[in-house]
C-alpha positions as a Python dict, from the first residue, in 0.01 Angstrom:
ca = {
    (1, 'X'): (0, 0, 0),
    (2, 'X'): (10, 283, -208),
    (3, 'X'): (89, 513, 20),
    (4, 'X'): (377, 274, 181),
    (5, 'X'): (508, 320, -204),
    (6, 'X'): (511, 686, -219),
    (7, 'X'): (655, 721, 140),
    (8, 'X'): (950, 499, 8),
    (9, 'X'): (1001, 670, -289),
    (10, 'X'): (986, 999, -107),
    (11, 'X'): (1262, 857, 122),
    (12, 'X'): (1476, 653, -146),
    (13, 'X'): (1779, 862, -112),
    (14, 'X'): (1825, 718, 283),
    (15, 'X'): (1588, 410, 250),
    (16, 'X'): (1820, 213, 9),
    (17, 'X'): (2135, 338, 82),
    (18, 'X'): (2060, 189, 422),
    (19, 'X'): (1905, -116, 331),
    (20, 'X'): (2211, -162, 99),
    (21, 'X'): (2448, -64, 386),
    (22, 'X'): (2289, -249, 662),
    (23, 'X'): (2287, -621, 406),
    (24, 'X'): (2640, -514, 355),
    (25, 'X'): (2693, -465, 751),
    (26, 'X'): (2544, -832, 820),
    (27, 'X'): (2708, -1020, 563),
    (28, 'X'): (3043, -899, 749),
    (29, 'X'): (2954, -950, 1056),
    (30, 'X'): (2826, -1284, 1037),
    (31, 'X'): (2965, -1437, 738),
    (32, 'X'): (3334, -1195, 747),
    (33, 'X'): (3291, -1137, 361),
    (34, 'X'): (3415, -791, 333),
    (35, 'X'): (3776, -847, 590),
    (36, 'X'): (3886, -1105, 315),
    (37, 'X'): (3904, -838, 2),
    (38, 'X'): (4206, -758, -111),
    (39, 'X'): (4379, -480, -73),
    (40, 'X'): (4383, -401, -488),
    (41, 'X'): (3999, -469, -531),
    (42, 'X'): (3956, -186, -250),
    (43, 'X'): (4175, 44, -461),
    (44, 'X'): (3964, -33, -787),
    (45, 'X'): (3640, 41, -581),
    (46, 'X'): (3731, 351, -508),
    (47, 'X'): (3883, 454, -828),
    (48, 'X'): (3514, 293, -949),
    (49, 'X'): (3330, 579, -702),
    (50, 'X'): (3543, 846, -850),
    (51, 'X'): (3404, 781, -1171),
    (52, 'X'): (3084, 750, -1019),
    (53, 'X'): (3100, 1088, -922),
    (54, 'X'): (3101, 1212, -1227),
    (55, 'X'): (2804, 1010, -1320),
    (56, 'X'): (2608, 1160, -1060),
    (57, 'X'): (2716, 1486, -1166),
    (58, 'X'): (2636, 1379, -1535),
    (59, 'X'): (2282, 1254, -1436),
    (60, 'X'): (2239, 1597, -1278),
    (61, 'X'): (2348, 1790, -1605),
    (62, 'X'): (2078, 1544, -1787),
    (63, 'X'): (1863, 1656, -1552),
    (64, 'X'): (1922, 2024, -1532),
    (65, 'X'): (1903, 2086, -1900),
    (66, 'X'): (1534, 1930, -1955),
    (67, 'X'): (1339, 2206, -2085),
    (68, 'X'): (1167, 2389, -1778),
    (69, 'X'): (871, 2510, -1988),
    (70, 'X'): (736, 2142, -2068),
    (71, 'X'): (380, 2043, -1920),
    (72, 'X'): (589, 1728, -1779),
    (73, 'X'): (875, 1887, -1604),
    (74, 'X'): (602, 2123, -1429),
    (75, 'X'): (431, 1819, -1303),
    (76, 'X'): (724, 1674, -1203),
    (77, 'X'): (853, 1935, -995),
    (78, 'X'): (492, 1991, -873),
    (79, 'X'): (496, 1678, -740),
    (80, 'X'): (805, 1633, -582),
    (81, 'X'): (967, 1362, -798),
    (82, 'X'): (1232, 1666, -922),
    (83, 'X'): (1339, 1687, -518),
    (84, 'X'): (1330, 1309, -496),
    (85, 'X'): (1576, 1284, -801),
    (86, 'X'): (1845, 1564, -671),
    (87, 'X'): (1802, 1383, -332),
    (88, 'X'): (1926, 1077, -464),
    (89, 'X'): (2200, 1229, -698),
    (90, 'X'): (2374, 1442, -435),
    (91, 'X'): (2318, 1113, -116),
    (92, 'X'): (2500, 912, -362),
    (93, 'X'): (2760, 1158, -491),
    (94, 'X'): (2809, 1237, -105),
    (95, 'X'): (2855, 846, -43),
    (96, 'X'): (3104, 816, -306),
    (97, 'X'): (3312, 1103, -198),
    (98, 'X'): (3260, 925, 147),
    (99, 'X'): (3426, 618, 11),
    (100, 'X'): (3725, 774, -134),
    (101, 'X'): (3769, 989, 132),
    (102, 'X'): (3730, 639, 382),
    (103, 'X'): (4005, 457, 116),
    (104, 'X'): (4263, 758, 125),
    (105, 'X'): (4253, 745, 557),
    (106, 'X'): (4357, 347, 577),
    (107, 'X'): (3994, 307, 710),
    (108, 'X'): (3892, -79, 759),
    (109, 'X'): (3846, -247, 431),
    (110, 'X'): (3433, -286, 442),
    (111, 'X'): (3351, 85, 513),
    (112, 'X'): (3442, 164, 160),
    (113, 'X'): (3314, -144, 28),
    (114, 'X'): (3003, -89, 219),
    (115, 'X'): (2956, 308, 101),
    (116, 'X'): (3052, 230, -272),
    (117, 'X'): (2773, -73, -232),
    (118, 'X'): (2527, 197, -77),
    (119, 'X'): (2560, 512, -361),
    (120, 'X'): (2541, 199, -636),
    (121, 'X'): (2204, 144, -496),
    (122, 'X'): (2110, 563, -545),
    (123, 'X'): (2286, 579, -912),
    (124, 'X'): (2055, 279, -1037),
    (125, 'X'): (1754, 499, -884),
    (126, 'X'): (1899, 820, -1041),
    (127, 'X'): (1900, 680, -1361),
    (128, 'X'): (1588, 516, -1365),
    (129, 'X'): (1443, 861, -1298),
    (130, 'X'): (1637, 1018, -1585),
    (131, 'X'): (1512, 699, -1829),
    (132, 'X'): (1175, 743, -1719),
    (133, 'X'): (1186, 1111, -1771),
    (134, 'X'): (1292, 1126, -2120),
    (135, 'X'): (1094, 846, -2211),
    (136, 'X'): (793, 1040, -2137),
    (137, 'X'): (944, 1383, -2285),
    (138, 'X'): (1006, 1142, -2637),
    (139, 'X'): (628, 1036, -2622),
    (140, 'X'): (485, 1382, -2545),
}
């Protein structure tokens, strides 16, 4: 079980985009959620994922000025859980540009629902990671 854990974590940046993406798939497909938005809520989300770019790029600065000498941010990037953390900040800045980019071409209206939906998922891991981090940096 532990090891399931640690795989998913390892993969978070594509497991829960995709797990997101696909609920978000389904729920149009069967139920045809996502066709009945209208056309202004589609503007707000992506006006939403432009200022969830600069979250992600505000999570990163958080990230990138921890102090690199700490015991903790050595163990962290021996470990892997520094890659896992840019992983998910850049897959869900990447989605968000993907859902602006999807809103400015006409594209149907639950591809950008379904990409915002997706990099929401990878900005709540993101900053979790960051939380946890300085929570642990405050203690030590």
């Amino acid at each position: 079980m532990n090891k399931l854990k640690s795989e998913m974590r390892r993969y978070s940046y594509i497991i829960y985009p995709t797990l997101i993406g696909l609920a978000c798939i389904i729920f149009e497909r069967c139920l045809s959620m996502l066709s009945h938005v209208g056309t202004e809520k589609v503007d707000a989300i992506a006006e939403i994922s432009g200022g969830m770019v600069g979250v992600f790029i505000t999570v990163f600065a958080l990230y990138a000025a921890l102090p690199t000498g700490n015991t903790i941010i050595k163990r962290l990037h021996g470990s892997g859980h520094g890659r896992i953390l840019t992983r998910n900040i850049w897959a869900g800045t990447t989605l968000s540009v993907l859902c602006i980019f999807t809103w400015l071409f006409d594209a149907p209206q639950w591809i950008p629902l379904t990409l915002f939906s997706s990099s929401f998922g990878n900005i709540l891991y993101s900053l979790y990671y960051v939380s946890t981090i300085s929570k642990y940096l405050q203690n030590f």
